[in-house]
TORSEZA-644225 format. One record per atom (N, C-alpha, C): x, y, z; residue in three letters. Coordinates in pm, whole numbers, padded with zeros to 5 digits, always signed. Each point is the difference from the previous one (the first is absolute). Layout:
! residues N
XYZALA ...
END
This chain:
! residues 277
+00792-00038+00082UNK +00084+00115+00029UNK +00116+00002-00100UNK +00038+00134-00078UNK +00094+00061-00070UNK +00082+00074+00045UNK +00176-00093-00030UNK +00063+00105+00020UNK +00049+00102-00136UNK +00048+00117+00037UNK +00029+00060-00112UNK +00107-00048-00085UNK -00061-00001-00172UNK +00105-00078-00040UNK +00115+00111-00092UNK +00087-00082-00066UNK +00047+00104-00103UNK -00056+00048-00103UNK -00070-00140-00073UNK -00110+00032-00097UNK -00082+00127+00057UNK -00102+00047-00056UNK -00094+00111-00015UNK +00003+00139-00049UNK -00071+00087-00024UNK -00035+00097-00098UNK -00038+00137+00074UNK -00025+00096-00085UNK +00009+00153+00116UNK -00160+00034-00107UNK -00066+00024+00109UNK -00114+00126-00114UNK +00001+00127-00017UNK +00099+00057+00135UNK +00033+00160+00014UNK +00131-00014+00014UNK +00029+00140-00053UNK +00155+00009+00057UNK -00027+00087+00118UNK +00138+00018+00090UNK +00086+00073+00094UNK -00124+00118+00009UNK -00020+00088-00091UNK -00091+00121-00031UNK -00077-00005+00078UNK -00078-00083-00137UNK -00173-00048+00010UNK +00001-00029+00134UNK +00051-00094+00058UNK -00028-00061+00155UNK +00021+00112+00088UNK +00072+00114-00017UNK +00014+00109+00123UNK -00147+00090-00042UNK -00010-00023-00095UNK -00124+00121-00085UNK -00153-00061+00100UNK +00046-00134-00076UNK -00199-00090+00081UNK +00059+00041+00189UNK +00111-00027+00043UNK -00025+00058+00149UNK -00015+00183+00026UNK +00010+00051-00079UNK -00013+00128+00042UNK -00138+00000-00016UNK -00090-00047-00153UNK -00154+00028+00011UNK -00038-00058+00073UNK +00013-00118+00062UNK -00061-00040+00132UNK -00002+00046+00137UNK +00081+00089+00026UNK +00051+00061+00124UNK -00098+00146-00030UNK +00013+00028-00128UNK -00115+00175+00001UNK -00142-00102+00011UNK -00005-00079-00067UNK -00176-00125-00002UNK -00031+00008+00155UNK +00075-00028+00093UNK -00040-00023+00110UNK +00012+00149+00092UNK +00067+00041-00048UNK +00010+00152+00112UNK -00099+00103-00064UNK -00033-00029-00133UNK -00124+00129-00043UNK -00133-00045-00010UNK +00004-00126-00075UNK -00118-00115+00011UNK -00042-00070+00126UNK +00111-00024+00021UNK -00031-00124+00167UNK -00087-00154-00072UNK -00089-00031+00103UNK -00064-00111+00015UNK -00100+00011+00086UNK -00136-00089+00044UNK -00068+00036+00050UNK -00011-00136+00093UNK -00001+00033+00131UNK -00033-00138+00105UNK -00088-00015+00061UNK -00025-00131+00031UNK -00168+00085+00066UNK -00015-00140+00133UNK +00136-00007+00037UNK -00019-00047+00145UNK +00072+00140+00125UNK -00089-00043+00072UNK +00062+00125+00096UNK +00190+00003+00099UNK -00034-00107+00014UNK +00168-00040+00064UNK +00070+00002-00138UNK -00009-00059-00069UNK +00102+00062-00131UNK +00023+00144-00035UNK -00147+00087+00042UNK +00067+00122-00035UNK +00071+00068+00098UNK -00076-00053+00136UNK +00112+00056+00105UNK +00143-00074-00004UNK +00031-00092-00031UNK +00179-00006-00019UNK +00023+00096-00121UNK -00076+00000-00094UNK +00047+00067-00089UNK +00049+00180+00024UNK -00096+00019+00031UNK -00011+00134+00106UNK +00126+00018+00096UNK +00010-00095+00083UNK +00142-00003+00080UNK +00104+00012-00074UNK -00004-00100-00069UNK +00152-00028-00095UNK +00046+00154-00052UNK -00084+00095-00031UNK +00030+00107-00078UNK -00086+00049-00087UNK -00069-00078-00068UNK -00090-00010-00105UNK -00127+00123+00008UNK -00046+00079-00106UNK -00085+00082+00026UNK -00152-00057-00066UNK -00080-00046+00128UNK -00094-00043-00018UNK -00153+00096+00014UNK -00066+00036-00089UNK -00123+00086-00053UNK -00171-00120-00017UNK -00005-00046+00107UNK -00086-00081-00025UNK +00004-00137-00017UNK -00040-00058-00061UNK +00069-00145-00080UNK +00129+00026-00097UNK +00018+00102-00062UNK +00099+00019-00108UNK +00147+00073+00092UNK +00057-00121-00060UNK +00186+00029+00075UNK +00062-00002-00086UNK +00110+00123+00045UNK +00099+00052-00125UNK +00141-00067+00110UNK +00052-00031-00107UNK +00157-00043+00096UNK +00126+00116-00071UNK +00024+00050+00096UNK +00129+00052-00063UNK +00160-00100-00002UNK +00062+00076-00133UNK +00074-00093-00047UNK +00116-00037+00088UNK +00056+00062+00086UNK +00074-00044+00090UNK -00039-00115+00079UNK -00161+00004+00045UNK -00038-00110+00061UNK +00000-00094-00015UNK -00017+00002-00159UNK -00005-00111-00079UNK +00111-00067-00004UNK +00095+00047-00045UNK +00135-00044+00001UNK +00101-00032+00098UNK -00089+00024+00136UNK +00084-00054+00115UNK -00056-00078+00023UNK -00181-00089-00037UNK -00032-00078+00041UNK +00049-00085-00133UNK +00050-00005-00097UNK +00050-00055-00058UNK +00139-00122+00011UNK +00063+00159+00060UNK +00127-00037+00027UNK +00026-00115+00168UNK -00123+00068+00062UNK +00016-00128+00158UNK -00067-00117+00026UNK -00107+00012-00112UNK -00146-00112+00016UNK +00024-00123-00050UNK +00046-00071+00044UNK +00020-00169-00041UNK -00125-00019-00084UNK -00050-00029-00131UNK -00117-00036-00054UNK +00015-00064-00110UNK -00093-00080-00085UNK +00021-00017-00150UNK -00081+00034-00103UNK +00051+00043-00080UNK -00081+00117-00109UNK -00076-00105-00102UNK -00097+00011-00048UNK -00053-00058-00109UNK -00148+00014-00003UNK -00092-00090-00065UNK -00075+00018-00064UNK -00101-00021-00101UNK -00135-00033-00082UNK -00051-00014-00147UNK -00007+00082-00029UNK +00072+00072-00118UNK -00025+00147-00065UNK -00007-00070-00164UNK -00120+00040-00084UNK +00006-00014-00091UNK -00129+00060-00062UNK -00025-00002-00131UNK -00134+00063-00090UNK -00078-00063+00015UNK -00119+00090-00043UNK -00092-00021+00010UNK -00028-00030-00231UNK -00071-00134-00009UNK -00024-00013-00140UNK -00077+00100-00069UNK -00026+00083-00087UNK -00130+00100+00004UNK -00117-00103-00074UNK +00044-00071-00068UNK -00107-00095-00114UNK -00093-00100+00110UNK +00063-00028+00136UNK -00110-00073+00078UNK +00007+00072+00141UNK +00078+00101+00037UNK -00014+00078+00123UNK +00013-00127+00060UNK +00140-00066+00020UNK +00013-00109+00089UNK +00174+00046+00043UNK +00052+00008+00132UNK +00151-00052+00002UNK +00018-00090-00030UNK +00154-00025-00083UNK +00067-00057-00054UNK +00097-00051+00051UNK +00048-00126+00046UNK +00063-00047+00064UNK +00137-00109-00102UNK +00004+00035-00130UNK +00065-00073-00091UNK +00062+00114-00115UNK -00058+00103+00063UNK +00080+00077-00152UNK +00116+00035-00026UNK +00084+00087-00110UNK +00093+00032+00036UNK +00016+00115+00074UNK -00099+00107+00025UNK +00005+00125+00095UNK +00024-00066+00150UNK -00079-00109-00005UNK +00000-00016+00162UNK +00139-00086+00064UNK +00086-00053-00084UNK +00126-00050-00007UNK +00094+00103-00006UNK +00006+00123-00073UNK +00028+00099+00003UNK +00032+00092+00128UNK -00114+00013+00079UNK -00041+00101+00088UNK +00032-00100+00115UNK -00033-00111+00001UNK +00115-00055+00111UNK +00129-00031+00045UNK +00061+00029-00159UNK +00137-00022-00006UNK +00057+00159+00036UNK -00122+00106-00047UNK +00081+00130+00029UNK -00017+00019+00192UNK -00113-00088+00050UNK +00005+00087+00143UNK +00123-00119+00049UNK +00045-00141-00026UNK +00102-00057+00073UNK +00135+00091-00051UNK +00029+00089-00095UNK +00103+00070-00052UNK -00015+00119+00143UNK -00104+00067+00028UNK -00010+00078+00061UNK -00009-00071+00179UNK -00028-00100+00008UNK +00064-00047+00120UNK +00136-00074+00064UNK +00079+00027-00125UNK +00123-00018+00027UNK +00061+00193+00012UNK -00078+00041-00063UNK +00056+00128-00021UNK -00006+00075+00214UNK -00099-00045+00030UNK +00013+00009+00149UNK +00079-00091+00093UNK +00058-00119-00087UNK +00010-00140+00106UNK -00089-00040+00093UNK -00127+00007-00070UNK -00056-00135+00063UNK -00017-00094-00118UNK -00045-00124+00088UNK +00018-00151+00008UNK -00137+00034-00131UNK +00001-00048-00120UNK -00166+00011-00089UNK -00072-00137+00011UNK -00143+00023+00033UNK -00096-00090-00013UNK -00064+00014-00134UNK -00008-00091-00106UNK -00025+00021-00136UNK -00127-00107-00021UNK -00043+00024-00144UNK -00127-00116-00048UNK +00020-00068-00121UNK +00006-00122+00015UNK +00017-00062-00136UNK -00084-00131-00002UNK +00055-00079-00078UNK -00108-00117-00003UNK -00132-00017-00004UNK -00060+00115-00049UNK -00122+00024-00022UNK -00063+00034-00116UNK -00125-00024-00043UNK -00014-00009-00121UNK -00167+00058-00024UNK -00046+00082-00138UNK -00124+00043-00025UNK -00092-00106-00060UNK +00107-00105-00028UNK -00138-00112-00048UNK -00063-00051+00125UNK -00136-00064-00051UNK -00105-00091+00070UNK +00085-00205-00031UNK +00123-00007-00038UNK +00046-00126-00032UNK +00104-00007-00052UNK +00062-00120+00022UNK +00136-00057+00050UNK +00042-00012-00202UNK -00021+00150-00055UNK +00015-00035-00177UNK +00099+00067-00011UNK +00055+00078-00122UNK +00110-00012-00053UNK +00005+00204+00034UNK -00121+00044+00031UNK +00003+00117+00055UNK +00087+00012+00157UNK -00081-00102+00052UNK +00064-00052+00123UNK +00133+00009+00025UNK +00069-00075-00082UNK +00131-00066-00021UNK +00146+00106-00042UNK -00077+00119-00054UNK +00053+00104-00096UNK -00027+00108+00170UNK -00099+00011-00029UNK +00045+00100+00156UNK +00053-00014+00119UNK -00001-00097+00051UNK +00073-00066+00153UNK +00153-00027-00064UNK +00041-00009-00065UNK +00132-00049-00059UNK +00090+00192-00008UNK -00100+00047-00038UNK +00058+00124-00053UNK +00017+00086+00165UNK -00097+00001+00041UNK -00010+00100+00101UNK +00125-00070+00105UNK -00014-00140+00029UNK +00094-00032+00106UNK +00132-00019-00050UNK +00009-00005-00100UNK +00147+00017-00053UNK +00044+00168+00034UNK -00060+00111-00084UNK -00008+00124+00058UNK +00011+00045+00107UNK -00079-00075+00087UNK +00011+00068+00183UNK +00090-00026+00041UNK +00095-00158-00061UNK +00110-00032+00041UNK +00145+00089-00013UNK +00007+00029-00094UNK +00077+00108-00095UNK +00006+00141+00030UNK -00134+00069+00007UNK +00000+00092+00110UNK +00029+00016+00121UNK +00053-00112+00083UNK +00017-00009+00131UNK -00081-00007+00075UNK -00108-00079-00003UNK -00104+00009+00108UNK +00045-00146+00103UNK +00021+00090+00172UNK +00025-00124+00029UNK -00081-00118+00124UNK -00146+00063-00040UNK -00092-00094+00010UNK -00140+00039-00071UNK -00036-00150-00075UNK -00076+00040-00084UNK -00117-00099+00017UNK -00138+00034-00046UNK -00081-00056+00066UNK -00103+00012-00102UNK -00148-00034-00016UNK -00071-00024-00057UNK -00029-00120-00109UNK +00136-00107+00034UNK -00002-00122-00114UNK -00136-00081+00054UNK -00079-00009-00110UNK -00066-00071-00042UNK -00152+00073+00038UNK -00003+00133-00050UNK -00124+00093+00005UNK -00012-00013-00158UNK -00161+00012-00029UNK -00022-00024-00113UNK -00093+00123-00022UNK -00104-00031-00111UNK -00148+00124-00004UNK +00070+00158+00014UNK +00110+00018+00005UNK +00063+00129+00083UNK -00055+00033+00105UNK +00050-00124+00073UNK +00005-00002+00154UNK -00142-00051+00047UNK -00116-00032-00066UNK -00116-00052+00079UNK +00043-00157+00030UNK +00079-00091-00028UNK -00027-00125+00030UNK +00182-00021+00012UNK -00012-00128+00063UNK +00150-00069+00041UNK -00022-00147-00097UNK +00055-00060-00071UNK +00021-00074-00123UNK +00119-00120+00085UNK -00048-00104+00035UNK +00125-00090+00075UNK +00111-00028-00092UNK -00099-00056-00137UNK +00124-00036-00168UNK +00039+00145-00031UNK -00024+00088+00047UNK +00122+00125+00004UNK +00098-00011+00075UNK -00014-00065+00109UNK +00119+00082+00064UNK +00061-00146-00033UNK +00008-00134-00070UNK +00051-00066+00006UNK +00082-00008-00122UNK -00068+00098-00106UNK +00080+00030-00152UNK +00048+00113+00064UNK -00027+00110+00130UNK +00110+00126+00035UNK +00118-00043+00109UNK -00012-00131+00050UNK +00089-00071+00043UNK +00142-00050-00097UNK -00045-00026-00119UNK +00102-00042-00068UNK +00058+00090-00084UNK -00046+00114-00050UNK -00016+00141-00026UNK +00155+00068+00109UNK -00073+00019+00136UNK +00091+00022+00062UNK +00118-00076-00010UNK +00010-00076+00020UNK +00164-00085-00001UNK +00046+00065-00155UNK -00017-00033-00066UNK +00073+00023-00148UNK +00027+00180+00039UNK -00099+00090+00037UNK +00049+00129+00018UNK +00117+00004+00080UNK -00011-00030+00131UNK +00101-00070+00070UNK +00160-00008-00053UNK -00025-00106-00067UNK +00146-00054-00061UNK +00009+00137-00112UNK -00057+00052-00030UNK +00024+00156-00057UNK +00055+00069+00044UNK +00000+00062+00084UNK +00043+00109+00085UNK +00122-00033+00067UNK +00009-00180+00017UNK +00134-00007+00083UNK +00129+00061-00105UNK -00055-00002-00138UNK +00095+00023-00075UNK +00104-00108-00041UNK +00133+00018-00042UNK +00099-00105-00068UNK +00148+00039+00097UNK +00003-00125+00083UNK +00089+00019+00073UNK +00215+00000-00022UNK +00035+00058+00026UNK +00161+00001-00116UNK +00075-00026+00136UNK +00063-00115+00003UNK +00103-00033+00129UNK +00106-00081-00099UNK +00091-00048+00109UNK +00088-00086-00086UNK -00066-00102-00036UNK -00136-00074+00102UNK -00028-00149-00019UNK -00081-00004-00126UNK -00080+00127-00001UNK -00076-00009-00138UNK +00039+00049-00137UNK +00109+00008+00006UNK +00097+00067-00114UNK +00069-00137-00055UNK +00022-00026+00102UNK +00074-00199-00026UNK +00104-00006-00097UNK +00083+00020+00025UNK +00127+00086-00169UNK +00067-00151+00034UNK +00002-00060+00105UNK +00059-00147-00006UNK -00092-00084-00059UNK -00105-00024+00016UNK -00050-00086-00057UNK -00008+00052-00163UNK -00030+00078-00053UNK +00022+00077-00135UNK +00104-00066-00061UNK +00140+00036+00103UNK +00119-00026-00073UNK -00011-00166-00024UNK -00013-00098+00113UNK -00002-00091+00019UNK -00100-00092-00159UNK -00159+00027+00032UNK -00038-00005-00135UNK +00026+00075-00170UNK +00073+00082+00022UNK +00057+00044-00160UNK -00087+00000-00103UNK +00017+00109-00133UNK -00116-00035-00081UNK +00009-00102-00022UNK -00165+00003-00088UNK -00087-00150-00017UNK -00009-00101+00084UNK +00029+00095+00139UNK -00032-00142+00092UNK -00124-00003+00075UNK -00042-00072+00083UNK -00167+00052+00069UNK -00015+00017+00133UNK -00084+00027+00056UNK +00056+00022+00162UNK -00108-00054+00085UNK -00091-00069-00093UNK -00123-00070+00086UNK +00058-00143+00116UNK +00110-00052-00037UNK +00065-00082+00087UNK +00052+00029+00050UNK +00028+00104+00033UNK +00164+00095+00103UNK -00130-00036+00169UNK +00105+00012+00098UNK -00062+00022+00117UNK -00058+00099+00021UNK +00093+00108-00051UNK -00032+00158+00067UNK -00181+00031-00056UNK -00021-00054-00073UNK -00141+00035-00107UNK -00099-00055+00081UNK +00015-00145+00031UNK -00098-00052+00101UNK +00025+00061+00161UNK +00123+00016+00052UNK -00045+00103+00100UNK -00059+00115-00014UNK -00005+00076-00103UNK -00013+00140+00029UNK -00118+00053-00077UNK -00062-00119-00103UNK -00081+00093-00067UNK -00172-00031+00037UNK -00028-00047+00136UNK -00105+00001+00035UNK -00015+00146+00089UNK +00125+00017+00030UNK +00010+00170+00065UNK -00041+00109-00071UNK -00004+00000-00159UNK -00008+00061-00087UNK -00151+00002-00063UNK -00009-00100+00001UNK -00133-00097-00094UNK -00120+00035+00088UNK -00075+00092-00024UNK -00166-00032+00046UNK -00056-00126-00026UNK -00019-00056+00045UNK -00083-00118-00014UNK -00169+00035-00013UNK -00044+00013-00135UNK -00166+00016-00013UNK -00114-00110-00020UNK -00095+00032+00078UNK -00100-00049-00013UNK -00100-00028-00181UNK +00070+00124-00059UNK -00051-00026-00132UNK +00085-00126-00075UNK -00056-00042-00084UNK +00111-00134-00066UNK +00011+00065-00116UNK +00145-00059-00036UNK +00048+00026-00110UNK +00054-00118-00131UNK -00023-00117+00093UNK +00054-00110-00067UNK -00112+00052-00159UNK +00142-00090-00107UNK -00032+00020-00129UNK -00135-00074-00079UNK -00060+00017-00073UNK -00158-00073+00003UNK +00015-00123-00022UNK +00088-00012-00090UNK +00038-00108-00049UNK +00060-00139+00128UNK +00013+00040+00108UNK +00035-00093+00123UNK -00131-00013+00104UNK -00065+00095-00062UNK -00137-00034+00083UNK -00092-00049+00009UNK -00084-00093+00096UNK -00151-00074-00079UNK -00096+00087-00014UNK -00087-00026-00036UNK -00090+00072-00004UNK -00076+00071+00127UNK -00021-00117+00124UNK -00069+00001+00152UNK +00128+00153+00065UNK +00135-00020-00063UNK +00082+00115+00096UNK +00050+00127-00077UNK -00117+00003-00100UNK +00028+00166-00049UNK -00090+00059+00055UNK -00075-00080+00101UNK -00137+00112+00067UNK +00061+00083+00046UNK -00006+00166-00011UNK +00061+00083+00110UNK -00099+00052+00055UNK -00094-00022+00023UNK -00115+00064+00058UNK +00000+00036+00184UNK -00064+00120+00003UNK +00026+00047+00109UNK -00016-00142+00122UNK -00109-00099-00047UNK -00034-00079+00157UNK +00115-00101+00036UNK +00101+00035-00138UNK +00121-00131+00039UNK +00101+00049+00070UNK +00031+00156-00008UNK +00088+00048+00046UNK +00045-00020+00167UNK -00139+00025+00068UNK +00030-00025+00146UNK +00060-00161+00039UNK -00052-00159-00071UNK +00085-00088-00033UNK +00170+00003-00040UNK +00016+00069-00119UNK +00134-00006-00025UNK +00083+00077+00116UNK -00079+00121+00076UNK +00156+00076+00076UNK -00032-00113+00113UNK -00083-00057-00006UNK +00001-00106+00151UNK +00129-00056-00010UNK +00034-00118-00109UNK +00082-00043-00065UNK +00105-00018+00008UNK +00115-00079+00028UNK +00146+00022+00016UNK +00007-00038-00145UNK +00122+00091-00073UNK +00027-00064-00158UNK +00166-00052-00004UNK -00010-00095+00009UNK +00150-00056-00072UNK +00025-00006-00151UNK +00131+00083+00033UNK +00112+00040-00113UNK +00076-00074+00004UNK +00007-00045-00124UNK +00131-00091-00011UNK +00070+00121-00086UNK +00156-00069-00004UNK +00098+00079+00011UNK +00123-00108-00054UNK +00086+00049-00108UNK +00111-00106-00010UNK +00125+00070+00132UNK -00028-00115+00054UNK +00112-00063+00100UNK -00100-00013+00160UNK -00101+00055+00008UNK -00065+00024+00094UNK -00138+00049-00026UNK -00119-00009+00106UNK -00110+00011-00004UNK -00076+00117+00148UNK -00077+00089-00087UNK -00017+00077+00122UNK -00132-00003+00042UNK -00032+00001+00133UNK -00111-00026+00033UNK -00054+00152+00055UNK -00134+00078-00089UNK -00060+00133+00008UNK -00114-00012+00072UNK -00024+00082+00088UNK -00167-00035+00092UNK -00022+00178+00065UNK -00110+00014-00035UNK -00042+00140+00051UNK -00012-00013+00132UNK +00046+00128+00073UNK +00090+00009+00131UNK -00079+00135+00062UNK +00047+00034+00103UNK -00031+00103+00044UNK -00030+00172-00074UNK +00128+00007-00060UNK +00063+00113-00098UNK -00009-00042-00142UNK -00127-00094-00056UNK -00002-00015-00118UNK +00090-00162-00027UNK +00057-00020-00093UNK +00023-00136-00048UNK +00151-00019+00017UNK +00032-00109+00097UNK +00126+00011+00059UNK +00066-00125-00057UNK +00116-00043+00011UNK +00058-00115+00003UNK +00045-00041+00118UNK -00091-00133-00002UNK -00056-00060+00140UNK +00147-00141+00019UNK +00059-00051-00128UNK +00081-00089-00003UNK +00093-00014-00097UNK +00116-00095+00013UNK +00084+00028-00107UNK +00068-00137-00009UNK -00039-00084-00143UNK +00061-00163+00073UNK +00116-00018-00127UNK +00105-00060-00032UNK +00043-00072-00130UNK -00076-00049-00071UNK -00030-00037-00116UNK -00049-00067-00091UNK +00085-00101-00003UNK -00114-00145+00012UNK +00090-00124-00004UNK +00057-00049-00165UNK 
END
């Protein structure tokens, strides 16, 4: 679950968004829809609705008062169709697109958006993979979607991929620490400790750094240590080690102190905090 952050992006303006609700309101009152259970058309029928068979036209008032009273949440898969294999597409950029424009348009009503990300058109955990689940759930995030679902659909949508959702697990967190954005208070401004260290001085030994910058710091599952510090057996990054390492508690050492990191409920927490002897 997402809350809305400051980060994110508009696909319509003010306009556009009153424009797509007016064609939708003539879509449904001249076009309608067609239902074809019978108690659905009789509420529909009650409610107001002018029903001709299976095909129901809603007029726009109706619409907009069931809008305005109906506790619900809006969302959805809306995306293309490929023409070169007549397959939906569950990784493109249209379909990242068109979900980011209907969560724009479900804020435009206030409701709550149910969005899709973490999903991907490859058959495998490759670099196609990696490029679309990264993109789309960063996007849904940004758009405001504030529940999002489909991590770890693959094939566009025929299969569930477990080493997906465990590379869209870590995916998520880093989006995550995105959206919270860069926080400006007095404590993280730190103009004492600044003053206190002065140029050319360093601040990796100050206290305030070891309190505060695991608050800051995503802690990832990808490694970054330099090659040159690594053996050979721990540059594997391969997907089957990953579920090992987040098992993992990792100790940080730290000049003046040592912090102890262990994945937690909400992602990777700091579980302890001792002196360094």
């Amino acid at each position: 679950m997402l809350r809305k952050s400051n980060l994110g992006f508009h696909i319509f303006t003010d306009a556009q968004r009153a424009e797509l609700h007016s064609a939708a309101m003539e879509v449904l009152e001249s076009v309608g829809v067609e239902i074809h259970s019978d108690q659905a058309l009789e509420v529909a029928k009650s409610a107001g609705a002018y029903v001709e068979g299976n095909r129901v036209r809603f007029p726009a008032p109706l619409v907009e008062t069931c809008i305005r009273s109906t506790p619900s949440v809006m969302g959805g898969v809306i995306t293309i169709l490929d023409m070169s294999v007549t397959q939906i597409t569950y990784g493109s950029p249209e379909f990242i697109l068109m979900v980011a424009g209907l969560s724009e348009m479900a804020h435009y009503y206030q409701i709550p958006m149910l969005s899709t990300a973490g999903c991907s058109d490859s058959k495998s955990c490759d670099g196609q993979h990696a490029a679309e689940i990264s993109q789309n759930l960063l996007m849904a995030a940004m758009s405001g979607g504030n529940l999002i679902h489909d991590s770890g659909y693959m094939e566009s949508g025929a299969c569930t991929s477990l080493q997906s959702l465990v590379i869209a697990d870590e995916i998520i967190g880093q989006v995550k620490r995105l959206v919270r954005g860069i926080e400006v208070n007095e404590k993280t401004l730190a103009l004492d400790v600044i003053a206190k260290v002065g140029p050319g001085g360093d601040f990796m030994s100050e206290r305030h750094t070891c309190d505060t910058f695991h608050g800051e710091w995503f802690f990832p599952t990808w490694r970054r240590t330099p090659r040159r510090r690594c053996s050979a057996s721990s540059r594997n990054t391969s997907l089957r080690s990953w579920p090992q390492r987040r098992r993992r508690g990792c100790i940080r050492s730290w000049r003046g102190c040592s912090e102890v990191v262990s994945p937690g409920e909400h992602g990777w927490q700091m579980t302890g905090h001792r002196e360094a002897s």
